[in-house]
C-alpha positions in Angstrom: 121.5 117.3 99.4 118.6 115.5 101.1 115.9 118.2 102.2 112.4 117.1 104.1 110.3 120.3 104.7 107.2 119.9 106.2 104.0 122.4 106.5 100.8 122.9 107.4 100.9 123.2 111.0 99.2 125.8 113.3 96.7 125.9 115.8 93.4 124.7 116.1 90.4 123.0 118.5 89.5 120.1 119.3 87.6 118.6 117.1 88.9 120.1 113.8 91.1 118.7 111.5 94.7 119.6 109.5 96.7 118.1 107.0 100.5 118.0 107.2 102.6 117.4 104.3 106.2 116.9 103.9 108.2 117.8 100.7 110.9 115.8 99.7 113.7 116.8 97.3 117.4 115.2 96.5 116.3 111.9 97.3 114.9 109.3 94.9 111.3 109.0 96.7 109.4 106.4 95.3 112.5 104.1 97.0 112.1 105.5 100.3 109.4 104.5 103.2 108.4 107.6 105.0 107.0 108.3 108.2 105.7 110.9 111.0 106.6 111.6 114.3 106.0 113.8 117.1 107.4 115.2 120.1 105.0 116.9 122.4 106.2 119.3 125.1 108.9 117.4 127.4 108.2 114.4 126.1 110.6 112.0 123.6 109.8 111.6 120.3 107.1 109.1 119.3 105.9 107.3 116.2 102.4 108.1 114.6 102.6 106.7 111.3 104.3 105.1 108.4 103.7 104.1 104.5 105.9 102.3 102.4 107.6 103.4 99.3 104.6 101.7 97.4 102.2 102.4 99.6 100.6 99.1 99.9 101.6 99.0 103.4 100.6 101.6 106.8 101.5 101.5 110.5 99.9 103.8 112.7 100.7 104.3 116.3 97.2 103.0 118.3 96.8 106.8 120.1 96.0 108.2 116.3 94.7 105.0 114.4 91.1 105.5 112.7 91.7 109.4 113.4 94.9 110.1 111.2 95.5 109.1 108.0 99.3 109.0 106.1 99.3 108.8 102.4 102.3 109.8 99.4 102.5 111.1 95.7 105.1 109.8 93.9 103.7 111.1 91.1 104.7 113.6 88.5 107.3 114.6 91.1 105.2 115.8 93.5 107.6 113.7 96.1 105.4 114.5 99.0 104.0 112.6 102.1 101.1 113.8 104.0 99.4 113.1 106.6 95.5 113.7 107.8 94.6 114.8 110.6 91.0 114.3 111.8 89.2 115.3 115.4 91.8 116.4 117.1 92.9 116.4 120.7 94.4 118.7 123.0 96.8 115.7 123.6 98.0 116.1 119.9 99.9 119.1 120.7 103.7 118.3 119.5 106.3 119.3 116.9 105.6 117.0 113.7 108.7 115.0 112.3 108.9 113.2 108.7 111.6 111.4 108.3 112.6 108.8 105.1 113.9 105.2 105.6 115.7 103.4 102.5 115.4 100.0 104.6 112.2 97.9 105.3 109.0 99.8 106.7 109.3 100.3 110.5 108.2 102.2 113.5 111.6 103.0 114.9 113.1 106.0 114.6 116.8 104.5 114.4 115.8 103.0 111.3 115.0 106.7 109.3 118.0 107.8 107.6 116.6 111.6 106.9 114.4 114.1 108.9 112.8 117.2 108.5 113.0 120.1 110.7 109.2 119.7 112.2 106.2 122.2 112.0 104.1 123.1 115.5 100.5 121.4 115.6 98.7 123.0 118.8 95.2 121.9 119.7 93.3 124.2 121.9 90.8 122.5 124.7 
């Protein structure tokens, strides 16, 4: 059974940072692309970032590039995908997503064949 737990939400202000990471288990990792999304309050969900199963390769959604920063251990079975979260913006505000894609690296969610269950990021003004 395919499980994607992430952690390491919570609130925060503006301006501070967090990192998010996402634990992956009853997959084979190091085969899958992962990727984050986010769904802010009454909004759909959105991309925010990518890395492929090598991670050679990134996509990050414009709104977070140069601010956020995805990265994986495939090592030693850590099987985890994190991402960094630097100065952050009230408009950050959502439920976080990973999700894993056996197929080629991409930004749509269609394409992601798991998901995890999310963890809150609030950013206080």
């Amino acid at each position: 059974q395919v499980q994607l737990v992430e952690s390491g939400g919570g609130l925060v202000q503006a301006g501070d940072s967090l990192r998010l990471s996402c634990a992956a288990s009853g997959l084979t990792f190091s085969r899958y692309n992962m990727g984050w999304f986010r769904q802010a309050p009454g909004k759909e969900r959105d991309f925010v970032a990518a890395i492929s199963w090598s991670a050679d390769t990134t996509y990050y959604a414009d709104a977070v590039k140069g601010r956020f920063t995805i990265s994986r251990n495939n090592a030693n079975a850590k099987n985890t995908v994190y991402l960094q979260m630097n100065s952050l913006k009230p408009e950050d505000t959502a439920v976080y997503y990973c999700a894993a894609d056996a197929s080629r690296l991409s930004r749509l969610q269609s394409n992601y064949d798991y998901w995890g269950q999310g963890t809150q990021v609030t950013i206080s003004s």
